[in-house]
N, C-alpha and C positions, 0 to 999 in steps of 0.2 A: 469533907474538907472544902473549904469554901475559900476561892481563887480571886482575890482583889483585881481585876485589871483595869489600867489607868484609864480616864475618862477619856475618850478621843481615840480610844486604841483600833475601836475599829472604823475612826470614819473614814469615809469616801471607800468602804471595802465592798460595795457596789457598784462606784460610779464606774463610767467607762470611758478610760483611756483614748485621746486622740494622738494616734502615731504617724498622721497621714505627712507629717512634714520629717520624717528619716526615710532614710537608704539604707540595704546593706549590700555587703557582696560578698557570694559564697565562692569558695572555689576550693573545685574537686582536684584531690591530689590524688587521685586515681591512678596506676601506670596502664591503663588502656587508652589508647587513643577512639574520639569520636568517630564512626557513633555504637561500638561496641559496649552493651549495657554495663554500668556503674551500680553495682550495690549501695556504694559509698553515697551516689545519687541519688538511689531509690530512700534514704531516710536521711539526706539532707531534704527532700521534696516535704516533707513533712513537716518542717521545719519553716520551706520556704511558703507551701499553703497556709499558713498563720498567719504570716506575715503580710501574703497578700491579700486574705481577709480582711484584715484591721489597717490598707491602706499603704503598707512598707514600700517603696521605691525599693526590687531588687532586681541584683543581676549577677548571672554565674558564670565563674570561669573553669575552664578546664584545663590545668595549667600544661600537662603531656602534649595538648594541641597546638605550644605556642613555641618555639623558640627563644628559649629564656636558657642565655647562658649562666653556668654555675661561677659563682664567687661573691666576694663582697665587697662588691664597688657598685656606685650607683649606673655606669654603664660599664660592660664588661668591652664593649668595641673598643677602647681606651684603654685594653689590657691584651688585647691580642686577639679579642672574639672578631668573626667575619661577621653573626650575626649575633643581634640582643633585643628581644621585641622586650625585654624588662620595663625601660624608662614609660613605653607606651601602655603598659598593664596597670605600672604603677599610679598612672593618674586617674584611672578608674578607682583602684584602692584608696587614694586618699581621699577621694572626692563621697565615698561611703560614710556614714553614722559608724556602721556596725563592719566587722571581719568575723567571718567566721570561714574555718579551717576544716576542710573532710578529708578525711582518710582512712584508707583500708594497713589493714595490720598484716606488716610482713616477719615474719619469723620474730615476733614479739618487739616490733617497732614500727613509729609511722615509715611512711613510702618515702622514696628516695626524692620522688617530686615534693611532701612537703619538708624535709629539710633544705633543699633548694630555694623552696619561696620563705621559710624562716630567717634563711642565711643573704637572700636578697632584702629581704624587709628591712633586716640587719643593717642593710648600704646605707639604706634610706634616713634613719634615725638618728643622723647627726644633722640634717635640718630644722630649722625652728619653724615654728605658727608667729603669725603677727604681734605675739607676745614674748617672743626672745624664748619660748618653750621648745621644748623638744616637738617633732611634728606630730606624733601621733597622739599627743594630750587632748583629752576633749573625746577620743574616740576610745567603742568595747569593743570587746573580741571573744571569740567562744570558739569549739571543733566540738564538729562531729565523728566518732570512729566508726568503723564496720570491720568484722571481721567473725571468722568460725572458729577461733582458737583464745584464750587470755590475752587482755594487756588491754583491755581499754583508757582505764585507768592510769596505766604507766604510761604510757601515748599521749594521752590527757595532761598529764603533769609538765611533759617538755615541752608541749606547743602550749600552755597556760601558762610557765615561766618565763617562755619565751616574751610572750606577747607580752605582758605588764614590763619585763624587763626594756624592750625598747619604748612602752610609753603606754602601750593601750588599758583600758580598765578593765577589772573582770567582775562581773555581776556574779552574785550568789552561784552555784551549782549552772557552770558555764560550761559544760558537757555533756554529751549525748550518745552511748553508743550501742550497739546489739554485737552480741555473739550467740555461735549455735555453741554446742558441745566440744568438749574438747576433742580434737582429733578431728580428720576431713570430715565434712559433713557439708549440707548444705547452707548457703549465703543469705545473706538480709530478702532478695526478690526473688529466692527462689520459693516456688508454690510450700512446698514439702516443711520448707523453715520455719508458716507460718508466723510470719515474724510481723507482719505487718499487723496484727493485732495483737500483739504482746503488749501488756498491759503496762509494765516497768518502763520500757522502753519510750513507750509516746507521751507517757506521765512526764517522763527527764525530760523528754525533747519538748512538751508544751511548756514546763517549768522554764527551760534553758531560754528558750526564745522569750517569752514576755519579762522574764529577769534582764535580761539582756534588751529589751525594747525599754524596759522602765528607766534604767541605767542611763541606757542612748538618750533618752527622752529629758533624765531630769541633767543629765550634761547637758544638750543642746538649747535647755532654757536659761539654762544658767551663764551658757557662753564658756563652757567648758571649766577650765580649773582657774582659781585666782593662779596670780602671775606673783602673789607673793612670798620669797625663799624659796622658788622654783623654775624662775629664770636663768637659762643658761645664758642668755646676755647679759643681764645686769650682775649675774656674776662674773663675767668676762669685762665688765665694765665699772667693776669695783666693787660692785653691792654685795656686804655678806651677813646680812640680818643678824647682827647680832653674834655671828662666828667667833670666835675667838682663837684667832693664829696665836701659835706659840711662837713663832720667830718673831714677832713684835710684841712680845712683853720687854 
């Protein structure tokens, strides 16, 4: 059987990529506090050696180590918090191409730390970009899981709906994670898990990152998303492309 493919299908499926003008920022939603080993860590690193191969601006946060109170306001001091290192975290994160999300799997869901930074991200995303857009247009987002039990995948699905839901994009197969067998057993770093050469595993996580740098890449040349029938100004300001209200017919 003989396979037609379009003329042009594979160009430029050599050349190589300059990513040295993105950032990302990783952060681990680990519940151990620094500098107690993160599994979660040991294969975001994986992730983050790619990146800093081919040039990436990145940087990771730990989010257990910061004072980030819970709720969804953009600062919680203004709610009753004594302390909210949020507003100062979040200008690292916006100032990122990329977000990507790690976590370890508790009793078949992510950690309590990252719904916390979901539900703060959440505060965030009713400000615009200099295009009347919601703020986080123009930028991806991807997680990493760990864990020695099921659920990568359902883990994956909340923090993936999450993100597009306030604004971020999602490249192709924007997930990555390792588990041992079901029932205790050993973690991503430990010797015994052999995990570090699991061949599934650094496949998704090489695919995940350069899907997600391609993404980043072809957003930040393009100046992110047009601004038209997707400004939340200009529809705050009249503009409805075309909509048709039924209360004005």
């Amino acid at each position: 059987m003989h396979v037609c493919v379009p003329k042009g299908i594979n160009a430029g499926f050599m050349s190589q990529p300059n990513f040295k003008d993105l950032s990302a920022v990783y952060i681990n939603c680990t519940l151990k506090k620094s500098p107690k080993k993160s599994h979660t860590a040991g294969l975001m690193s994986v992730s983050q050696s790619i990146m800093e191969k081919e040039g990436v601006s990145i940087k990771e946060i730990r989010l257990v180590d910061h004072l980030v109170a819970s709720g969804v306001y953009p600062d919680m001091k203004e709610y009753g918090w004594q302390t909210d290192e949020w507003p100062e975290l979040f200008k690292t994160i916006l100032s990122a191409d990329i977000l990507i999300i790690g976590t370890p799997i508790w009793l078949g869901e992510k950690s309590s730390e990252a719904q916390k930074l979901i539900e703060r991200l959440y505060s965030m995303s009713g400000m615009k970009n200099e295009k009347g857009q919601y703020i986080y247009y123009g930028k991806v987002g991807g997680c990493i899981i760990t864990g020695n039990e099921d659920g990568v995948k359902h883990c994956a699905m909340g923090i993936l709906y999450s993100l597009q839901h306030i604004g971020y994009s999602i490249a192709p197969q924007a997930d990555s994670g390792w588990i041992g067998e079901v029932g205790p057993g050993p973690s991503y770093l430990d010797k015994e898990a052999n995990a570090l050469n699991n061949d599934f595993t650094n496949r998704n996580t090489t695919f995940m990152t350069y899907n997600m740098l391609h993404l980043a890449k072809m957003l930040k040349n393009n100046d992110g998303y047009p601004s038209y029938g997707n400004s939340r100004e200009q529809w705050d300001n009249g503009k409805r492309w075309g909509f048709d209200n039924p209360e004005y017919r």
